[in-house]
N, C-alpha and C positions, 0 to 999 in steps of 0.2 A: 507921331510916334515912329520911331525909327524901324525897317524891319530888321531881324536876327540873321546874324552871319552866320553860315549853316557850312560846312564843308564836309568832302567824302573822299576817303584815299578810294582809289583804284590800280592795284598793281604801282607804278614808278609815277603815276597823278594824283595831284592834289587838286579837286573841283570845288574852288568856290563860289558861295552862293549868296544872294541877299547885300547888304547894306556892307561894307567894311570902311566903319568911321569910329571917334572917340567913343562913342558911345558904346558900340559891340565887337571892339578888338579884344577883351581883354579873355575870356574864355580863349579863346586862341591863343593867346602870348601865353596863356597859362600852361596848355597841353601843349605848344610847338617843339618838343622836345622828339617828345612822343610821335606826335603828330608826321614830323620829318623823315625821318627815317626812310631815307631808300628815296624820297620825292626829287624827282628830274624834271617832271615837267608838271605846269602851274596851267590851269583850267579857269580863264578868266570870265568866260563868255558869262555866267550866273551872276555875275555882280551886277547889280543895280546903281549902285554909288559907291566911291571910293572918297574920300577926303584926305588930307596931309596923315592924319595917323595911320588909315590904314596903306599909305602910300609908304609910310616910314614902317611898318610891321612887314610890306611885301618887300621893302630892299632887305630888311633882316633875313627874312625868309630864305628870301633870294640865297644871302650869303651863308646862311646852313646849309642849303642846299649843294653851294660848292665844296662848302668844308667834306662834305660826302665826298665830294671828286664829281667827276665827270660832266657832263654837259646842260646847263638847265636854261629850259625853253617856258617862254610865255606867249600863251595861246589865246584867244579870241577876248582879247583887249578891246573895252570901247575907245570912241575917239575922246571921251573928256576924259577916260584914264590917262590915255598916251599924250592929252595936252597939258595934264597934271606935271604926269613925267617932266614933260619939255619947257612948261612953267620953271620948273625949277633947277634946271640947267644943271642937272646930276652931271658928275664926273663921269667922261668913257668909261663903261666896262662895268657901272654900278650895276646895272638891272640887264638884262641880255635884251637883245631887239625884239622886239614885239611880231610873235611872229601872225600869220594871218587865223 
C-alpha cells in the first residue's frame, strides 16, 4: 500500500512528504492552484518515493511557481529523485538545479 502525499506551506515553502506517485498525486493536482500561491521554494527532503507522475506534477509545479515570477529553488532532493530527473533528459531550465 502506498503511503499518502502529505504537504505544508510554510511562509514562500512548500514541504513535501510521503510517497508522490500515480497513485497519490491527485489531491494535489486538485488543490495546486491554491496550494501555489506565493511557493519559491520546494522542500523535498519528506519524500520517500517519486515516480514519472509525480516527477511530471513537480515540473508543473515547478512552472506555476515561475509564473508567480521570481526565483524557485529545490531543496533536499534524494539521489533516485535527481537520477529520475537525469533519466529523463529534461530540457535546460525545466526543473532548477537541485540544490543541497
Amino acid at each position: 500500500m502506498n503511503e499518502q502525499l502529505n504537504w505544508q506551506r510554510e511562509g514562500s515553502t512548500l514541504r513535501l512528504a510521503g510517497e508522490m506517485d500515480g497513485d497519490t498525486v491527485q489531491p494535489l493536482w486538485v488543490q495546486r492552484g491554491q496550494v501555489m500561491a506565493g511557493v519559491q521554494v520546494f522542500d523535498l527532503a519528506g519524500l520517500t518515493r517519486v515516480d514519472t507522475a509525480g516527477l511530471a506534477l513537480l515540473i508543473h509545479l515547478v512552472a506555476l511557481a515561475r509564473k508567480q515570477g521570481g526565483e524557485v529553488v529545490l531543496q533536499g532532493a534524494s539521489d533516485k529523485l535527481q537520477t529520475l530527473a537525469q533519466l529523463y533528459n529534461l530540457p535546460d531550465g525545466l526543473l532548477p538545479a537541485f540544490a543541497g
